[in-house]
N, C-alpha and C positions, 0 to 999 in steps of 0.2 A: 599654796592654800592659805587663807585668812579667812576665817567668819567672822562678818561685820557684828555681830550679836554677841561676843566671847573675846575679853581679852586673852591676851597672851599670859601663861601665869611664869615665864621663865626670862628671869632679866636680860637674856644671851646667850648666844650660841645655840636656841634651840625655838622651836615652839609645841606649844600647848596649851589646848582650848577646852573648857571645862564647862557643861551643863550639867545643872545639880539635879533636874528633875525634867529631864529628856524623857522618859516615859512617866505616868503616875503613876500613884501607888495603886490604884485597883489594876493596871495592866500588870506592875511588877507583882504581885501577890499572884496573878494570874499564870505569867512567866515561870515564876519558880518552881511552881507545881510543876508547870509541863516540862522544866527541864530536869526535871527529877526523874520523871514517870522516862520521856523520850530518851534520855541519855543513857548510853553506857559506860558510866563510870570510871577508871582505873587508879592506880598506886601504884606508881612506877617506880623504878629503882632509877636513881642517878651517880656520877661520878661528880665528887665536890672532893678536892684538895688531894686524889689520889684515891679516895674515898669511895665506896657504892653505897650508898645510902637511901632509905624509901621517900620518896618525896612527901614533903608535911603536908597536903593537900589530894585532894583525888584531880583527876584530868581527863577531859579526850579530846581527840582532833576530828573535825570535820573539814569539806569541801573537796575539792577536785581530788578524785581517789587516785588519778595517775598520776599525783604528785607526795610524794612523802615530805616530812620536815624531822628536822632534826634538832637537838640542843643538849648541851653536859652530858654528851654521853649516848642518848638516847635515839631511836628513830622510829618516828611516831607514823603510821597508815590510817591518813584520816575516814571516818566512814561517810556518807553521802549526807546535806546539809538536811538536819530536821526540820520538819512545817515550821517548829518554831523560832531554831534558828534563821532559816532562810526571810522569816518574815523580818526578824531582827536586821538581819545584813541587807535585806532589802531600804527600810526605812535609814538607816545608815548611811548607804554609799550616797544616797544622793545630796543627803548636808557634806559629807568630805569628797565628792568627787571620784571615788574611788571605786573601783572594780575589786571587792576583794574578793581572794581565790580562797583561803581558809579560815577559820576561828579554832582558836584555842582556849578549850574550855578549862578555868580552875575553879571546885568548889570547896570551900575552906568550911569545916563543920563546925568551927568555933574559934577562937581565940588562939589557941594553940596550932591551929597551921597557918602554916606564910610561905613567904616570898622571900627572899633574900638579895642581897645585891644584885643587879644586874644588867647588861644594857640590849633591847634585841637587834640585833644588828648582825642576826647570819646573813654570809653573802649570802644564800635565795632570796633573801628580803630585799636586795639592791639596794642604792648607795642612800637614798633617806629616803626610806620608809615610811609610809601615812600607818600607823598602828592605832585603832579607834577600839578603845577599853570602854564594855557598857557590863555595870554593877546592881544586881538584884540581891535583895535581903538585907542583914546585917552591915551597918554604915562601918566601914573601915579606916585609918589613917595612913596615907600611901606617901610616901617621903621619894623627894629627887635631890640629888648632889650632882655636881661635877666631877667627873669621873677624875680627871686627874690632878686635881688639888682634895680633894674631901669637902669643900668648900662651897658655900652659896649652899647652902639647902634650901629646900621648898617643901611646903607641907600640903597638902590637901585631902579635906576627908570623900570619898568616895561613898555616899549615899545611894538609898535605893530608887534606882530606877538612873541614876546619874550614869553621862556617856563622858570621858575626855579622849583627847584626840591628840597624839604625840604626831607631829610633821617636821619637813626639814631636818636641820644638823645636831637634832635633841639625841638621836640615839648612837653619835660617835661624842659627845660632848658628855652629856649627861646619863646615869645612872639614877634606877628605880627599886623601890624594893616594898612592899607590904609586912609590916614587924608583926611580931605575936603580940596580942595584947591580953591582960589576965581581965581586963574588966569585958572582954564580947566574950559573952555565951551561944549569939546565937550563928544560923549557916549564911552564907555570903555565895553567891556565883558568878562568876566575872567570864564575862566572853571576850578575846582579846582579838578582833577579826585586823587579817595583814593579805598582801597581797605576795603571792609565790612564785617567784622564777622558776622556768624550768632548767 
């Protein structure tokens, strides 16, 4: 996969296509409502360094309900796709090609919840993954490194209404993480739609 319209933002070993304004703002102002109102929410408990700890973020999983996912710990029962998301993954798969089977929802209430290191890359997501991240509300800073140097970092701000699209050998290469930042007040909602083995 390469869109003609989107460079690559990753010098190697991976890729990554970036539209800053994939939806407008009056759709995304429109979106955030309904995925507020549509969505059921949760704060999950994770396992980090041996650790069970509540996740800094709320979360849920949708799409194909005979299939569960899994991460740190946790294994998530997605519920059936809402009108809004499904219209979302709809206009999606056909800029990436892709069938996706779930979205993983994170809505981060301010500043103070994140994301921390990470790469997706459980085997149900097979051996490289088309991961398409689309960001509603509060404009975020989302940092990638090479997983196994610390090295090469990359920055990008995720605005509202912006899609990126991780393809290829970005998620056994490269690591992602969303930081806390003290200057955002306000809420962020990131749908992260991937495609599920069974």
């Amino acid at each position: 996969m390469r869109p003609l319209d989107s460079p690559n933002l990753l010098p190697c070993l991976g890729e990554a296509y970036f539209w800053e304004q994939f939806f407008s703002p009056e759709e995304s102002s429109v979106i955030v409502e309904r995925l507020i109102s549509e969505v059921t929410w949760k704060q999950e408990p994770i396992k980090l360094f041996g650790r069970t700890v509540m996740q800094p973020r709320l979360t849920a999983l949708q799409g194909d309900p005979s299939i569960s996912y899994g991460y740190s710990g946790i294994r998530m029962i997605p519920s059936p796709f809402s009108p809004t998301v499904l219209a979302i993954k709809e206009r999606i798969s056909a800029l990436a090609g892709t069938s996706f089977t779930h979205v993983l929802l994170n809505r981060y209430r301010d500043g103070k919840d994140s994301m921390g290191w990470h790469r997706d890359n459980e085997r149900e997501l097979g051996v490289n993954p088309i991961i398409a991240s689309v960001s509603f509300g509060e404009s975020r800073v989302f940092h990638f490194r090479l997983y196994e140097t610390k090295a090469e970092k990359r920055t990008v701000t995720l605005s509202n209404g912006s899609l990126l699209i991780m393809a290829g050998a970005t998620q056994h290469h490269w690591e992602h993480q969303l930081p806390k930042s003290a200057k955002v007040a306000g809420e962020r909602i990131n749908l992260t739609f991937r495609a599920i083995k069974r």
